[in-house]
N, C-alpha and C positions, 0 to 999 in steps of 0.2 A: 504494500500500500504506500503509495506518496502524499496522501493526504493527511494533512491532520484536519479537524473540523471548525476552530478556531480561526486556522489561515487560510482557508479557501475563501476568494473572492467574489462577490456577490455577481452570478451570471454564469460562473463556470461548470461546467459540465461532470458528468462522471460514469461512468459505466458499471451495468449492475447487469444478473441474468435474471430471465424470465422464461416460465414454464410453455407448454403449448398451449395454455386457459390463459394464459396472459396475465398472471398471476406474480410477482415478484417474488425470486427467488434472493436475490442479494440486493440490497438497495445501490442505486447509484452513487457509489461512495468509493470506486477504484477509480484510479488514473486511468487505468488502458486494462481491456482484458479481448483485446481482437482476436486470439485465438483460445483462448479458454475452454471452448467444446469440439473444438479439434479432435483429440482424442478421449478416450475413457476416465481420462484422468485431467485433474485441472493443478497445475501449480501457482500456488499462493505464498507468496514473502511479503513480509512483513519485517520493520526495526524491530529488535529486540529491547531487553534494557527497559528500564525505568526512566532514563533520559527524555523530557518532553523536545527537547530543540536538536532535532536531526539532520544530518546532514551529509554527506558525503561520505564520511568516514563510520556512521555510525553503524553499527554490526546488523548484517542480515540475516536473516531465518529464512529458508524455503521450504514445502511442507507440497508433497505428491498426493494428492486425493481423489479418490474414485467417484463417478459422476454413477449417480441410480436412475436416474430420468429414462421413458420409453419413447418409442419411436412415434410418438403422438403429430407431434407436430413438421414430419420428414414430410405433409403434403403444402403445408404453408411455404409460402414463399414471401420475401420483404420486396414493399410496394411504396413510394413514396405517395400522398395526396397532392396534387394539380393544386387546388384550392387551399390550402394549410402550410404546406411543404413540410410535411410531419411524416415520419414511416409508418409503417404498421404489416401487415401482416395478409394476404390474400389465399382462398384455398384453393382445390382442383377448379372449382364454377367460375373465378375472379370475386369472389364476396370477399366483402372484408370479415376475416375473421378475427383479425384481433384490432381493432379501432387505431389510426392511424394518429400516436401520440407520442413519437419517440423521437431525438434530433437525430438519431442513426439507427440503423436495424442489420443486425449478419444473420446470414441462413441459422434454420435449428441443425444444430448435430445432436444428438446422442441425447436427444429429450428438450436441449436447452438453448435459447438464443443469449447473445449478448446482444446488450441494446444503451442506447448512451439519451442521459437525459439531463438536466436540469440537475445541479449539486444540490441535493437536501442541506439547505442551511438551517432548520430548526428540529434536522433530525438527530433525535437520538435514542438507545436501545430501551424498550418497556419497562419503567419498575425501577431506571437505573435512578431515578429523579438527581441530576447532575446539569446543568445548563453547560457546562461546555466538558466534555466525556472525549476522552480519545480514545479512537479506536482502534485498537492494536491489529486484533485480527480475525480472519474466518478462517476455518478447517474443519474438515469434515469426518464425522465421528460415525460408523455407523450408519445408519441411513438420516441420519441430520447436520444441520451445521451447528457447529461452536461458533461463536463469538465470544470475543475477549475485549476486554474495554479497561483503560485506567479511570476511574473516576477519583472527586471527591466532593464528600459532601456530608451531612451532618451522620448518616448512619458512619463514616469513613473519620470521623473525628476530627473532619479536616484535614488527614492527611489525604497519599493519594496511594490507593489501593487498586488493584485488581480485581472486576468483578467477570461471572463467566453469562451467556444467555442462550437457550437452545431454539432453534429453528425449524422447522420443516421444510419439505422442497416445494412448499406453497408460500415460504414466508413467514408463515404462524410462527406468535414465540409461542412454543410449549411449557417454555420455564422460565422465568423471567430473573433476574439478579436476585440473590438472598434479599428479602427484605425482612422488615421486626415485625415481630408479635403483635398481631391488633390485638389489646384491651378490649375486653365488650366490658364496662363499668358495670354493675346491679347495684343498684344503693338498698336492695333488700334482701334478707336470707332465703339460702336454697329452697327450692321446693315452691314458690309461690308464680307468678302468671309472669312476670320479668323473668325467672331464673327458667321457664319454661322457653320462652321468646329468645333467650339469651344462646340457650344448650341448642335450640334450631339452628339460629346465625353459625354458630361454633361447628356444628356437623353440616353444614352447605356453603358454607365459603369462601374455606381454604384453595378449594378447586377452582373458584372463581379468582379469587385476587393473585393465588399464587402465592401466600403468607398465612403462617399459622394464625389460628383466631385462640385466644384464651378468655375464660368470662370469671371476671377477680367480685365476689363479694364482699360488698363494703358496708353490710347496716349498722356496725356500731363507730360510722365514722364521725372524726374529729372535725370542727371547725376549720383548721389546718388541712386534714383530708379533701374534705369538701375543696376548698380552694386549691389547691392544685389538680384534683380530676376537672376543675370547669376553666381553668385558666392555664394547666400545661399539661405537655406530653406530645404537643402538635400532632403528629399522623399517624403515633402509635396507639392511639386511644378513641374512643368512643364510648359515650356513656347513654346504657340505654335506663330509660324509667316512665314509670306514670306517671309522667310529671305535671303537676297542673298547667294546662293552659289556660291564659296565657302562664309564660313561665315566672315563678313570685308567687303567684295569686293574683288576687285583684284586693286593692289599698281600703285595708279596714274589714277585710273579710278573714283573711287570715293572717292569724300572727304567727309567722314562722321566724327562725331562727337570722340571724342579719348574712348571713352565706346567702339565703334568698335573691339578694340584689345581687349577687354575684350571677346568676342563671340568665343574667341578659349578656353575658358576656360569651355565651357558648352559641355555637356555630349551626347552625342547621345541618343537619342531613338528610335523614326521611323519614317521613310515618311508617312506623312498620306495622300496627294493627292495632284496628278500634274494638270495643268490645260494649255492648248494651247492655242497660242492666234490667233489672223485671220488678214489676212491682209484684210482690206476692201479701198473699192476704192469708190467716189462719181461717182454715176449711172449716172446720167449729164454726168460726163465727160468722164468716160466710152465708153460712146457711142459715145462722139462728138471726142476720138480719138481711136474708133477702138478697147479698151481694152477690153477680156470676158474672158481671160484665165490667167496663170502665163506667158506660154509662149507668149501670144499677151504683156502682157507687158515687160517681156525681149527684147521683137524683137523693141518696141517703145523706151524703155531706150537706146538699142545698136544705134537706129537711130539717135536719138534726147539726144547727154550726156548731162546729170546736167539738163535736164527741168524738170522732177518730182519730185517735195518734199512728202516724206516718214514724216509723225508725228510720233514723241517717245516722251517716260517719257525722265525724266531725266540721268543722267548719273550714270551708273551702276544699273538698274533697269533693267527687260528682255526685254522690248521692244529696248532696247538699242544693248543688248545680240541678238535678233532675228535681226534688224538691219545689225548689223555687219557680221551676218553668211552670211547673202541674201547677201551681196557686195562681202563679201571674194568669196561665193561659185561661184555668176553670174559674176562678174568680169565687172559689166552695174556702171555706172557714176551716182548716183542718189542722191538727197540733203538730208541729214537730218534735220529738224528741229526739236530741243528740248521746250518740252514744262512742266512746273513746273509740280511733280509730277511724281507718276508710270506711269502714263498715261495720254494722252491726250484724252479729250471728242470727242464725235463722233459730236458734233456743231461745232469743229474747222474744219470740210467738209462741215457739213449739214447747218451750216448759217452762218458762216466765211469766210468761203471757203480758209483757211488759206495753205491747204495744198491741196495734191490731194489724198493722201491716207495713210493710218495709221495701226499701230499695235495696236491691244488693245485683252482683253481679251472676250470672247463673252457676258460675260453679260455687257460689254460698248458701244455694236453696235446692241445688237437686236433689242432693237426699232424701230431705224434706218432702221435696215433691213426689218422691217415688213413692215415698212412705204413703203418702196422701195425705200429710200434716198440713201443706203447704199448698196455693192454689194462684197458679200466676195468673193477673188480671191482663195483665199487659205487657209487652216489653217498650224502651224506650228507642229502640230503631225506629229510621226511617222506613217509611211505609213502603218505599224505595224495595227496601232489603228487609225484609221480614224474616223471622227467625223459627227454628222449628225446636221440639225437643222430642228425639227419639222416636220419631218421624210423626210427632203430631205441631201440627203447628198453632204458634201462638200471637194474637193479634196484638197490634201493636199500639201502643195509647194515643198515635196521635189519627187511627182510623174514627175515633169519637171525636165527630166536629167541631166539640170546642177546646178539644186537643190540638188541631191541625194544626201544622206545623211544629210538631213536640219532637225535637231528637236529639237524645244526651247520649253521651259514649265516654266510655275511658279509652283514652289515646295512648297507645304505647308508643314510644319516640326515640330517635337517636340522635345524640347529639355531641357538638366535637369540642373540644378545647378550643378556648380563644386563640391558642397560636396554630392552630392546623391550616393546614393547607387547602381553600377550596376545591382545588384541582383531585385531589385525593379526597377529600371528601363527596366529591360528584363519583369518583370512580364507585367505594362504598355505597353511594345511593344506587348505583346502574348495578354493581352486583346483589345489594339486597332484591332489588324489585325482578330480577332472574331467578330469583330465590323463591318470592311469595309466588311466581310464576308457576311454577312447578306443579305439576297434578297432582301429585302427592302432598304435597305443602297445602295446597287448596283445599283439600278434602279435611285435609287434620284440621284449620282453621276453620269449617263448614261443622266439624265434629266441634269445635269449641266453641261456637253461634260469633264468631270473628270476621271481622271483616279486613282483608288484606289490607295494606298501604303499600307504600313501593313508590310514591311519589317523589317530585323535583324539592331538592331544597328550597324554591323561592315557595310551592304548594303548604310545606310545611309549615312556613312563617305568616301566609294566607290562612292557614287554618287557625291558626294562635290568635290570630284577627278576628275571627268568627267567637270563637271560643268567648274572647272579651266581651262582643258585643251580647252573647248570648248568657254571661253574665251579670252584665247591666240591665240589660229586661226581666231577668229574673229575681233583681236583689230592685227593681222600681216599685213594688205592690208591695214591699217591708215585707218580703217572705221568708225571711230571718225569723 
């Protein structure tokens, strides 16, 4: 190679091969490879040495490699465009088979053409994240290519290291440079609906990023903790949580810890999955006043103000949120009682009898429900997305007209340290949302009455918007 990628000059050229799909097998990043598919084998030199400023004297490598490519493209022939003056590629008929966009094109030999184009000045190898990467060299390993590349950059401690990248004969990197460990944060102990969300990401997308994924819990973290999972760690970290949206709370709803104001400082990446929660009503009472529907209990609330107690978490948690919509929307007298926590258990019905009925998310009442303790009136999905349990389905509060428009969810979210990279954190969003893609992923989420995300980070921060406003209508009618 003659090149380094720092001194090539804006305009100049470079010669790379490509397959008979017209696929890029090397990028345009050799001085000269005019006979490189000559025969079976292609030799490649390259400087040796760590020395970045090469020159005449500085020691060479040459390296004998055997070319795999089939006789695909021994019917193409190169063809320049009358109109472009650009080569390309025509077959036995005169059709253009491969789009006429090269400044030079040599016959295929032995699977491969050389073909010379435009110097990639803002290329550089997947994964290596290095703005200016020298590229030592290719060889071929196998039936793929090596690359070798000096970089440096913050994984490199700022020195300048050696990293390796693997290729295929279509181009693909198969393996991209070692990169670190993504963090998946949980601010809550094992076993609950993050640590659930967390261990998916952890088994699907390593294969996608090409770097291991680890999921660290942290719920008895320090004030200190707190502040550096949302302010550093730049691209090795992600913190996933139900976090309220917007992030904080909203001012005078809840009084959380002063690390709160720190949560405007972390990065968008995606929604990974909303989840509804169900009003459920004790079946006993139910029955002994007449309740089966939303509307049987609008009509018993409007009769009888302030006799039913409603159970919620605490303040500013969604059962709180879903609370406040149902009084703003129904405009029915009904109590709430707070109980410690996102939620209150389905005991504070089923053998307390503390309340008459509660918001909670559904995996805090099916038991209940199976038992027949428990008797969901509604769920808080959009009517959009209706939710079933065990193949019955269950309507949703806002199909009662003076519900419309009723939809509360707990948002499960990821989100990056203030010093991350957006670029790296778009990549994580485009690997999560290939993730919630999945058949299988759909179906577990569909089994958990979940509703996927896999959104753009700017959708993310559009929902947090939503979220606000749908907090402010709901805290306007003092449903506190």
């Amino acid at each position: 190679m003659d090149y380094q990628r720092q001194m090539a000059a804006p305009g100049s050229t470079g010669s790379g091969l490509i397959d008979a799909r017209g696929r890029m097998v090397i990028p345009f990043i050799f001085g000269g490879l005019s006979d490189a598919t000559a025969q079976r084998r292609i030799r490649l030199c390259t400087a040796v040495g760590l020395d970045r400023q090469r020159n005449a004297s500085t020691p060479r490598a040459c390296r004998w490699q055997r070319l795999h490519g089939s006789d695909a493209g021994a019917a193409l022939r190169p063809a320049k465009d009358a109109d472009t003056g650009r080569w390309g590629y025509r077959n036995a008929q005169g059709q253009w088979a491969i789009a006429p966009q090269f400044r030079e094109a040599r016959p295929f030999r032995h699977g491969y053409a050389v073909v010379v184009g435009a110097f990639p000045q803002d290329w550089r190898p997947p994964g290596w994240q290095d703005e200016r990467p020298i590229i030592r060299q290719f060889h071929r390993m196998g039936r793929h290519w090596v690359a070798e590349a000096l970089v440096r950059n913050a994984s490199t401690a700022g020195a300048w290291e050696i990293r390796y990248g693997l290729l295929d004969d279509a181009g693909q990197w198969l393996a991209a440079a070692p990169q670190p460990t993504l963090h998946v944060a949980v601010l809550f102990p094992p076993g609950g609906r993050s640590s659930h969300y967390a261990g998916m990401l952890a088994s699907h997308l390593p294969r996608l990023l090409g770097r291991n994924v680890q999921v660290d819990h942290v719920p008895q973290a320090t004030e200190a903790d707190y502040r550096r999972l949302m302010t550093e760690g730049g691209n090795e970290k992600v913190l996933l949580a139900a976090l309220r949206l917007p992030r904080g709370g909203i001012e005078g709803v809840h009084q959380g810890p002063p690390i709160d104001a720190l949560m405007q400082a972390l990065r968008p990446v995606t929604l990974l999955a909303s989840q509804p929660l169900v009003l459920a009503i004790d079946s006993t009472r139910a029955d002994t006043l007449g309740i089966h529907s939303t509307d049987d209990l609008l009509a018993h609330a409007r009769a009888h103000p302030g006799s039913l107690r409603i159970g919620t978490g605490e303040d500013g948690w969604t059962g709180h949120l879903a609370f406040g919509q149902f009084r703003a929307l129904s405009g029915v007298d009904v109590q709430r009682v707070v109980f410690k926590g996102m939620y209150p258990d389905s005991d504070v019905i089923t053998k307390e009898h503390a309340v008459d009925l509660l918001f909670a998310p559904v995996n805090g009442v099916a038991v209940a429900v199976r038992r027949g303790q428990l008797r969901v009136l509604g769920t808080t999905a959009d009517p959009a997305r209706p939710q079933s349990f065990e193949g019955v389905p269950w309507p949703t509060l806002a199909a009662s007209a003076p519900l419309s428009g009723y939809a509360t969810y707990d948002h499960f979210s990821l989100w990056a340290p203030a010093n991350s990279d957006a670029a790296s954190n778009r990549t994580v969003q485009e690997a999560v949302a290939q993730v919630l893609a999945r058949p299988e992923v759909r179906r577990q989420l569909q089994d958990l009455q979940v509703v996927g995300g896999g959104g753009s980070p700017e959708s993310l921060l559009a929902l947090e918007d939503e979220e606000r406003e749908r907090w402010l209508r709901a805290l306007s009618s003092s449903a506190r």
